[in-house]
C-alpha positions in Angstrom: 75.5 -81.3 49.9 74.0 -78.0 49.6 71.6 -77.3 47.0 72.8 -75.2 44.5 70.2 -71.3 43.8 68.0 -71.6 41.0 69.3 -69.6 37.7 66.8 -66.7 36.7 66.4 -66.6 33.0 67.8 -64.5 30.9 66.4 -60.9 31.2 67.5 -60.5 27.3 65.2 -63.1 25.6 63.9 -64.8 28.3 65.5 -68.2 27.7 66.7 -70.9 30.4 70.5 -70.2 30.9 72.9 -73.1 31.6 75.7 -73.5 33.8 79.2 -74.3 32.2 82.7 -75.6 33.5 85.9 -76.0 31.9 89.5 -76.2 33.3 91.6 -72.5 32.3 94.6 -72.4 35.1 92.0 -74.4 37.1 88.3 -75.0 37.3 86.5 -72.1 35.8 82.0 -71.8 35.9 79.8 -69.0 34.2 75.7 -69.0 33.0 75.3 -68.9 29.8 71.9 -68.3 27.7 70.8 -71.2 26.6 69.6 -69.4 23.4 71.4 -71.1 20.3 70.5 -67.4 18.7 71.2 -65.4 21.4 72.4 -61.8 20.5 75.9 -60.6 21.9 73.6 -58.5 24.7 72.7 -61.8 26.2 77.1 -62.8 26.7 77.3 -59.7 28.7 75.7 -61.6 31.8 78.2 -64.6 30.9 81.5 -62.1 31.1 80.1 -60.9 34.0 79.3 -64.8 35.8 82.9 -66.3 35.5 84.5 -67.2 38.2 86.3 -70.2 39.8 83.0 -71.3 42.0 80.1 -72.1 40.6 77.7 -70.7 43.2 79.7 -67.5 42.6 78.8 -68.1 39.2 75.2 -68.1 40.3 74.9 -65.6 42.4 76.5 -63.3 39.9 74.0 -64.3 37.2 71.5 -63.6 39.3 72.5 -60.4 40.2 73.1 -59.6 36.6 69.7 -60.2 35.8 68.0 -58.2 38.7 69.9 -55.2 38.0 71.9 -55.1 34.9 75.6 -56.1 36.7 75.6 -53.3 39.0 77.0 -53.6 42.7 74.1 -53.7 45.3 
């Protein structure tokens, strides 16, 4: 199995995101900030995550983080 990328926390508040899954049409993965208090700035990265595979989800976290959602 391949090891999954680390997540980079969130460049909003700093706090540890967390990987979720549900089932929408089919299995479904974003990060989330873990932040309980989180402003809406931090959901931006989340919209931006989903996808249907969660290393996708990862990557585009990631990528989020580095350089606000923009295409490299």
């Amino acid at each position: 199995m391949m090891q999954r990328k680390r997540l980079k926390p969130c460049k909003t508040c700093g706090t540890k995101p967390v990987l979720e899954h549900w089932a929408s049409g089919g299995p479904m993965y974003a990060v989330r900030c873990n932040n309980p208090d989180r402003p809406d700035s931090c959901d931006e990265a989340f919209y931006f995550s989903k996808c249907r595979n969660p290393d996708e989800a990862i990557r585009k976290w990631n990528e989020y983080q580095e350089n606000g959602g923009t295409q490299s």
